[in-house]
N, C-alpha and C positions, 0 to 999 in steps of 0.2 A: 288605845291600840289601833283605832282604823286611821289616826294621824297619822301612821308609819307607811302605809302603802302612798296615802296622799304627798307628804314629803316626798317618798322616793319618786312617784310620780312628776312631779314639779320639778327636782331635780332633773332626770331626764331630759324632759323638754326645755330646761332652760342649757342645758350640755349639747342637745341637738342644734337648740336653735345659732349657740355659739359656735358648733362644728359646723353648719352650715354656711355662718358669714366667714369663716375663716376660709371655706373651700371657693367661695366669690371674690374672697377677695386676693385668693390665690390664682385663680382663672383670670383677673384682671391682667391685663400685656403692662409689663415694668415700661419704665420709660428714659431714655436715654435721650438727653436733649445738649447738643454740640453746637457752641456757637462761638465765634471769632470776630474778631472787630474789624470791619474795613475790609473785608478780603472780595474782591473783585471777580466775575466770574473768570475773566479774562487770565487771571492767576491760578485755576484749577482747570486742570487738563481734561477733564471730563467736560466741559463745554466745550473745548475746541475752538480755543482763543487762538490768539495769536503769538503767547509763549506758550502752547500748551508743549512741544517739543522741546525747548531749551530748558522747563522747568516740569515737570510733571510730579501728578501731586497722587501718586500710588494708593494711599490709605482712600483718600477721598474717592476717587474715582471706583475701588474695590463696592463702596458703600452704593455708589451707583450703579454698577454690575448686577449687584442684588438688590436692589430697591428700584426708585422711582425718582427719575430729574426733571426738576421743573426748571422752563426756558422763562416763564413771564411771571415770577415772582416778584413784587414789584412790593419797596417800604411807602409807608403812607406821610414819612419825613424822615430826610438821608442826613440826620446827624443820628448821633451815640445814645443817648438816656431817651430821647419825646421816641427811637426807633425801637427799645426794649420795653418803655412803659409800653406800648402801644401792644406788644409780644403779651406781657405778662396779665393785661385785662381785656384785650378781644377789642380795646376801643380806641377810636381818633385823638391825639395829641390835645388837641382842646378839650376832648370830653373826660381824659383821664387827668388832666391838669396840669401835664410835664411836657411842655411845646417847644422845651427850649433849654438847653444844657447849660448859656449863664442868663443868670437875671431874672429866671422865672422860679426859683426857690427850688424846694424840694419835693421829690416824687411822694403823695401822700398815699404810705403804707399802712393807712389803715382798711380802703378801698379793695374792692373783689378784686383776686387775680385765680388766672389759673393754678397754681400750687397751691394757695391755701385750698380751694376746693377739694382737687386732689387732696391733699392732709387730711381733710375733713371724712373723705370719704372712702379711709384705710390707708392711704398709701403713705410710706414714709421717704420721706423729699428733702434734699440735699443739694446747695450751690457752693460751686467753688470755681474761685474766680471774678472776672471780673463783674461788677455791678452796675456801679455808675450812675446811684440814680440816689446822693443827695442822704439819704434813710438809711438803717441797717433793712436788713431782706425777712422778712415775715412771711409764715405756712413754710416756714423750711422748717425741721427737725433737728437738722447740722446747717452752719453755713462758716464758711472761710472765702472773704471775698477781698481783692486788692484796695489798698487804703491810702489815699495822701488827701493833700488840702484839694487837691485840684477833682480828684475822684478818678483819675485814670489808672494810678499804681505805676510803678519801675519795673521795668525791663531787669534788671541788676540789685540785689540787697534790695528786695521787695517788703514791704510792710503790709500785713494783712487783718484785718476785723475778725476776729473769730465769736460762734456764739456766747453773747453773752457781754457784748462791747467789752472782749477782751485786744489789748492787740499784741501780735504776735510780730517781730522782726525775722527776718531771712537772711542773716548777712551770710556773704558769699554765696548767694544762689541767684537761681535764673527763672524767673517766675515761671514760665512754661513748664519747667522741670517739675516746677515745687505743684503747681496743679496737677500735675500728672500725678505726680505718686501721692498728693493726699487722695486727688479722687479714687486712684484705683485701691488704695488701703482703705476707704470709706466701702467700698464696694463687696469686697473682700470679708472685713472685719462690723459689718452695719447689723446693728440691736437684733432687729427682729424681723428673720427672713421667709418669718410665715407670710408678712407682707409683703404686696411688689411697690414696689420702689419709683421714684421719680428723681435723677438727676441729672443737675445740671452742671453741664464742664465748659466751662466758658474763658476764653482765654483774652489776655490784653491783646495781644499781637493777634494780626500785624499792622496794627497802630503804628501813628508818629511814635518816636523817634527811627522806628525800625533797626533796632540794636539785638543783630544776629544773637542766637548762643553759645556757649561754648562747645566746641566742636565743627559750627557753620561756619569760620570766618571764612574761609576760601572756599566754598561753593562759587562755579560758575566765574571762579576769579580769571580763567582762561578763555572766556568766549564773550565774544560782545553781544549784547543784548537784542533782537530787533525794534525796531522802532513802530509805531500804532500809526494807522495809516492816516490822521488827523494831529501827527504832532507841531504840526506848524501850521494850524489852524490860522486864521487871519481874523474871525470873525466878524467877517461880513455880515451886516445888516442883523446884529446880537448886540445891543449897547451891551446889556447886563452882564455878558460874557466877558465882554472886553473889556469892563471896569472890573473886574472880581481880583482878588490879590490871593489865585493861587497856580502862578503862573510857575513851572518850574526854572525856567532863564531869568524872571524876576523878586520872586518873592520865598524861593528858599534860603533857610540861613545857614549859617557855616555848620550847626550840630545838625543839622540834615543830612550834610556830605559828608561829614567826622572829618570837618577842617578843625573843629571846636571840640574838647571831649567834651564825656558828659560831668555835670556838676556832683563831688560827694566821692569820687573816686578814691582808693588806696593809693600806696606809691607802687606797689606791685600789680594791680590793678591800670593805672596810670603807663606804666611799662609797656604793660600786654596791651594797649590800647594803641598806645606809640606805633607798633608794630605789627598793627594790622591794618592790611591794605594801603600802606602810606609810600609810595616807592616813591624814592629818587627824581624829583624834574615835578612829579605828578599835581603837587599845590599850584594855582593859579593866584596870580597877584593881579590888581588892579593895573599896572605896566605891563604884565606881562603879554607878548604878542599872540595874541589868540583870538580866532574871529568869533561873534558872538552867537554864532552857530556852532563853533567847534566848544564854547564855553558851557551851551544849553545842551549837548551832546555829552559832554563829559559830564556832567552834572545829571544826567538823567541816568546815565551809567553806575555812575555811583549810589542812585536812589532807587535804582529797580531791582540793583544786585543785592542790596541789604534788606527792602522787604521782601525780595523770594529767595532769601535764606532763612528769614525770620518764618515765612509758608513754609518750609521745608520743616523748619521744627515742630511746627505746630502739627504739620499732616504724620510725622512720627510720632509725636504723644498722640494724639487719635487713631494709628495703629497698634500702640502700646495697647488704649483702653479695650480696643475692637476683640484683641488680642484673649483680653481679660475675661471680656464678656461671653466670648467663645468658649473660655477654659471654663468661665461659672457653670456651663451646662444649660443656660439662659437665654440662648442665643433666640432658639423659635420662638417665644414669646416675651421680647423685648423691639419695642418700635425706638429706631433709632433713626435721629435726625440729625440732619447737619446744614447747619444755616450759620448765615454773618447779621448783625445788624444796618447793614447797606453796603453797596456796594462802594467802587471808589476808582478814583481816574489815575490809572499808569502811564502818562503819558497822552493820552486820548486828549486832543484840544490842548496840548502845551500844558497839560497840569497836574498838582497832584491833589488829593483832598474832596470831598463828596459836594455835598448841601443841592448840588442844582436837580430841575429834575430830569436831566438828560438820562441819557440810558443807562451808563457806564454807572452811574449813583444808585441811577432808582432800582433797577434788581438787584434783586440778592438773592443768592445761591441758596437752593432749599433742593436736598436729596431725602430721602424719607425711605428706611428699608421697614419691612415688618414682616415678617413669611406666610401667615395668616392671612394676611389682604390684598398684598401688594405681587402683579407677575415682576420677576428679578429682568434687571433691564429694560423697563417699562419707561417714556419719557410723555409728560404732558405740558402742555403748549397751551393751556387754558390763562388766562390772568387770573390771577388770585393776590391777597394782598396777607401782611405782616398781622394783619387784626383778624387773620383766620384760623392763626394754628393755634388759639386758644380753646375757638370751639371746635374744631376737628380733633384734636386731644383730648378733651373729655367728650364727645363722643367717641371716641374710637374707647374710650376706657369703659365708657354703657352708662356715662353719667349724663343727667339731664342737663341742656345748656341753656344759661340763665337770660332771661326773656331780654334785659337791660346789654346784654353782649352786642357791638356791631356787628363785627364780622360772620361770617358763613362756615360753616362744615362744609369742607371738600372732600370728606369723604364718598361719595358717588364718585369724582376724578379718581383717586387713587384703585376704587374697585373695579374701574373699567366700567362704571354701569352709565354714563350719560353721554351724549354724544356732542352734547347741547354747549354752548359758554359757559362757562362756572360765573364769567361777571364779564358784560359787556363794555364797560367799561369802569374807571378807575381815577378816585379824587387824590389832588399831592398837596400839602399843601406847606412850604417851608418861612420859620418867622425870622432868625436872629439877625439883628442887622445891629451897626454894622459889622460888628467882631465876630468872627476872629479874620474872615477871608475877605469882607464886604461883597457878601454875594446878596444883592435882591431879594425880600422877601417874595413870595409869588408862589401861585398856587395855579393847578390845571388839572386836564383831564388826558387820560391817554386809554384810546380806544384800540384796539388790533391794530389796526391801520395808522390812526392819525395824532398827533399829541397837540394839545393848542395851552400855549404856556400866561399868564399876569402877572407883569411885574409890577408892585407898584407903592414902593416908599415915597423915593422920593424921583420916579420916572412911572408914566403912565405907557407901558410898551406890551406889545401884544409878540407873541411867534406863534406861527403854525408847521407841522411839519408833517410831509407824508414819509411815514418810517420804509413803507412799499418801495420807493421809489429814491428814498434819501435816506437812509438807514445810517448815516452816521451822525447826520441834524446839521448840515453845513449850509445848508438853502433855505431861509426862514422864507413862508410863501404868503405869510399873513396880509399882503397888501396886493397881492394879485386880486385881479376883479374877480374872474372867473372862480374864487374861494366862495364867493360872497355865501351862496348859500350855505356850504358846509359848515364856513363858520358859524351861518345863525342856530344849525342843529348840534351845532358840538357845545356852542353856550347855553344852548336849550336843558340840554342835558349834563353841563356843568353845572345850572341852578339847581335841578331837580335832585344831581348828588350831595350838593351842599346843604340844602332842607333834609335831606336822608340824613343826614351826619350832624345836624343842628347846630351847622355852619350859616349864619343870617344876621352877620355883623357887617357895619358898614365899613366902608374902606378906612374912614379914620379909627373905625374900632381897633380894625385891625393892626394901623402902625399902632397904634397905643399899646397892642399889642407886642409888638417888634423889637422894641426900643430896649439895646441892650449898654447896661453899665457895667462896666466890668469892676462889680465888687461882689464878693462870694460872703453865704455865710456858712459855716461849717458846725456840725452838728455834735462831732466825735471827737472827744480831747483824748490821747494817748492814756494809759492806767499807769498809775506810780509803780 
């Protein structure tokens, strides 16, 4: 008989203790994590680029209204998979082992990232969209992520991994579309809402090929674009710059401008192609009388109007979700981000395409709303890098951040409480050579002030640049005397980051490093 008060006893406190983690782990801030490929700050109107008038980007900029825009968010390597791994464990390209998108294998997913910790510690976690990193996605609970040999996914008749290396076809859709309405139906319709949640909406676009959607073909089809005030760069006293094959007057090809359609097309598909944007006279032939200014003019016209119609659809699926999130009722306690995995050149220096570490690559847009912490309208100008919103996301969640993490919690920034540099300065450090652009491996430092760049495969070339003073990087000042000393304090301090980052290989390590062949190996064969 006195077993019966002890059981009901025991029961109790083990019903408490379960109401108790369930009410913790409902206090936790859900998490909404937005991210896009290549989108250039200079492409969202909330920096205050140089299309921010001819294109503006409503949804995004709204997010900025209410939250918080960082000016010196800066990737710690401006390609696609070494700039995501580097997201999803808090650590440097070499330390997580994905340095390099061909030739350096696959992102190993058995390794810490932040969603499995998240998973681990209540929350249920969902990707959709693009991945790009070799592996299917692990600590997700759902995932549907775009799939080909190459790992980028289709703009058109998308192919996609679902849990469980299932895969899934999209014929006749628009991948943009199809991420939108799975995520916001994941959102809507997800297990168990006693839990807050962690997802990720990540979109291909606006990636190569830049293949608007249905309904953008003729945005902006009336107005000529303006020009970035470095597009006829000459690059002076830049070898590296001026060997690199991503010049937009030389090295784009004909499915760039949609001289060429794309491969896989229907014949009604095919039609609608035909007829868009293709007027009368407009094709240029190798004969044809055109100066090679008016060639790299039209060609850039062509390439700015299709990726900021492709921005355009992406910043309405992110008002679609914003939209969502609002109606869940969720709104005040959901931190929502919106970042790209690097930035990318519009034109800036005659080009298109990332890797270097100029400006226009190395930021990347990071807006951060949360009502809880963040004043709405708030902007910081701190540097901060790509390997820190791992641990500022689990702190902000009340999770302990694992001692092995690079990067930093910027939460002091985001609360207003520091007044101090969040990071004085900042390591880059990029490897593929030579494919796909032949851009220089080379790695540097970029302080408030100054950036001092090393190229060094198969050229031994230094730049220095004062951003103060040169803010577009057209004056390399490396051989000026009167540098002499800053540069011996900026390498001083270039080694002392590389030892932090347990970068302490030698220069042939490093090409050993570099050396890209272009043969893929693919891990996911389609299901019968």
């Amino acid at each position: 008989m006195k077993k019966a008060p002890l059981y009901f006893l025991s029961t109790l406190l083990l019903f408490g203790c379960k109401t108790i983690q369930k009410e913790k782990e409902q206090q936790k801030p859900n998490i909404l994590f937005i991210m896009t490929d290549d989108h250039a700050l200079a492409a969202i109107s909330a920096y205050n680029g140089f299309l921010a008038k001819v294109a503006p980007t409503p949804n995004i900029d709204k997010l900025a209204k209410e939250g918080m825009l960082f000016n010196n968010m800066l990737c710690t390597n401006s390609i696609c998979g070494p700039s995501r791994a580097a997201i999803l464990t808090g650590k440097y390209p070499h330390v997580n082992g994905f340095y390099k998108n061909e030739g350096g294998g696959d992102f190993d997913e058995t390794q810490q990232t932040f969603p499995k910790i998240l998973q681990n510690n209540g929350y249920e976690t969902a990707v959709f969209g693009k991945w790009h990193l070799g592996t299917a996605p692990t600590g997700f609970d759902y995932y549907k992520v775009l799939f080909n040999k190459e790992g980028q996914g289709s703009y058109y008749d998308p192919v996609f991994e679902v849990t469980g290396n299932r895969i899934v076809e999209e014929k006749g859709k628009y991948s943009t579309n199809v991420i939108k309405e799975d995520a916001i139906n994941w959102l809507k319709k997800r297990k168990d809402k006693s839990k807050p949640f962690m997802l990720m909406y990540q979109f291909k676009a606006p990636h190569r090929p830049w293949e608007p959607g249905p309904g953008y073909e003729n945005y902006l089809s009336d107005i000529t674009i303006p020009y970035p005030a470095t597009f006829n760069d000459e690059y002076k006293g830049r070898k590296a710059a001026k060997d690199a094959w991503m010049r937009i007057d030389g090295h784009m090809n004909r499915k760039d401008v949609k001289i060429s359609p794309p491969q896989g097309l229907t014949e009604e598909e095919l039609i609608a192609w035909n007829s868009f944007g293709n007027n009368d006279g407009e094709f240029w032939t190798p004969n044809e009388k055109m100066t090679e200014q008016e060639r790299k003019n039209w060609k850039y016209q062509r390439y700015i109007k299709d990726y900021l119609r492709v921005v355009k659809g992406v910043d309405d699926a992110i008002g679609a979700m914003l939209a969502a999130i609002e109606k869940s009722g969720l709104a005040d306690n959901t931190i929502i981000i919106y970042t790209s995995d690097q930035g990318f050149y519009l034109g800036e220096h005659g080009w298109f395409d990332k890797r270097f570490m100029y400006e226009e690559s190395l930021h990347m847009p990071f807006i951060i709303k949360y009502p809880k912490k963040i004043k709405p309208g708030s902007v910081a100008n701190q540097l901060a890098l790509n390997i820190d919103y791992a641990p500022t996301l689990l702190q902000l969640a009340g999770i302990p951040i694992p001692k092995d993490i690079q990067g930093n919690s910027f939460l002091p920034v985001l609360e207003n409480k520091t007044k101090k540099a969040f990071r004085d300065a900042v390591y880059y450090h990029y490897y593929e050579f030579p494919y796909w652009h032949h851009v220089q491996p080379h790695y540097g430092i970029r302080t408030e002030r100054y950036k001092l760049i090393h190229y060094y495969y198969d050229m031994d070339e230094w730049e220095l640049f004062d951003l103060e003073n040169d803010p577009n990087e057209l004056n390399n000042i490396y051989a000026e005397a009167k540098n002499k000393e800053l540069i011996s304090k900026l390498k001083t301090r270039l080694s002392e980051l590389k030892k932090e980052y347990k970068m302490d290989l030698s220069l042939d390590e490093m090409r050993k490093m570099t050396d890209v062949r272009i043969e893929r190996r693919y891990r996911v064969e389609p299901a019968n």
